[in-house]
C-alpha positions as CSV (number, residue, x, y, z in Angstrom):
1,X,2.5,-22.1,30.4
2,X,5.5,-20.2,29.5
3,X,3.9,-16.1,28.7
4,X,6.8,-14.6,27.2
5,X,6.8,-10.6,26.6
6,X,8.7,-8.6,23.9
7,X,11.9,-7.9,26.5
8,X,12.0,-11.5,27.1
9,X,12.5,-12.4,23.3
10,X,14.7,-9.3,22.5
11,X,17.1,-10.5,25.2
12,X,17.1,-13.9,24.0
13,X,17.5,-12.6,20.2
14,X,20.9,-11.1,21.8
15,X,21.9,-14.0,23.3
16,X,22.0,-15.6,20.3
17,X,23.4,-13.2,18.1
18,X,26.2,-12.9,20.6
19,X,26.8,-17.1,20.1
20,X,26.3,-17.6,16.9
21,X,27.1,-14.3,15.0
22,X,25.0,-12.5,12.4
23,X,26.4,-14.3,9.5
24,X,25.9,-18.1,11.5
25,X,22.8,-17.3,12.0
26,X,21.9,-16.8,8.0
27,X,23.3,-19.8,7.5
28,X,21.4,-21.6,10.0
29,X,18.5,-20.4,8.9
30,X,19.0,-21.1,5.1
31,X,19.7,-24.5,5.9
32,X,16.7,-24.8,8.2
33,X,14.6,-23.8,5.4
34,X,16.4,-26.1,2.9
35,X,15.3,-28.4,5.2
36,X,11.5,-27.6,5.5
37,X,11.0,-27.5,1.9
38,X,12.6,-31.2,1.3
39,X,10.6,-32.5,3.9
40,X,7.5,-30.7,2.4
41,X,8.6,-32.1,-1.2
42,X,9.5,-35.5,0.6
43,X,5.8,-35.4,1.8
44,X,4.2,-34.4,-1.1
45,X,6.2,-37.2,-4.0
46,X,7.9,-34.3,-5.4
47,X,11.3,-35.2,-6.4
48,X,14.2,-32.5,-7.3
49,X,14.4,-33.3,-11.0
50,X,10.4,-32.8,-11.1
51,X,10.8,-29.2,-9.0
52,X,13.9,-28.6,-12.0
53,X,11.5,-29.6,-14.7
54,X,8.7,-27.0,-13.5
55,X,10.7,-24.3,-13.0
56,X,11.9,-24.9,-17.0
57,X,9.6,-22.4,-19.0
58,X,9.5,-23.9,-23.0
59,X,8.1,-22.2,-25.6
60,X,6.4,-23.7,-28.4
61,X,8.4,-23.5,-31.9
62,X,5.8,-22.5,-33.6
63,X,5.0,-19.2,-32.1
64,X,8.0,-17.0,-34.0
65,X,7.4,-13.3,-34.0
């Protein structure tokens, strides 16, 4: 259907680094990502307290050294 080649994308790539801006385009793509991985969490039950609570690491009190 549509056989794009590597000039093709580069010239699009600067097309939209001229719109958006370098910086924009971090953002855009931070958020995009943000986006991913709450619909992956949204998919999977996860909630964000439950991510929070694995990321904790708690050591045992007993093991002193």
């Amino acid at each position: 259907m549509f056989h794009l080649g590597t000039t093709e994308l580069v010239i699009i790539l600067v097309i939209i680094i001229l719109l958006f801006g370098v910086g924009r385009i971090g953002k855009i793509a931070g958020e995009l990502g943000k986006g991913v991985r709450d619909f992956r969490d949204g998919m999977t039950g996860k909630s964000e307290d439950a991510t929070k609570q694995e990321a904790e690491v708690v050591e045992p009190e007993g093991k002193k050294e």
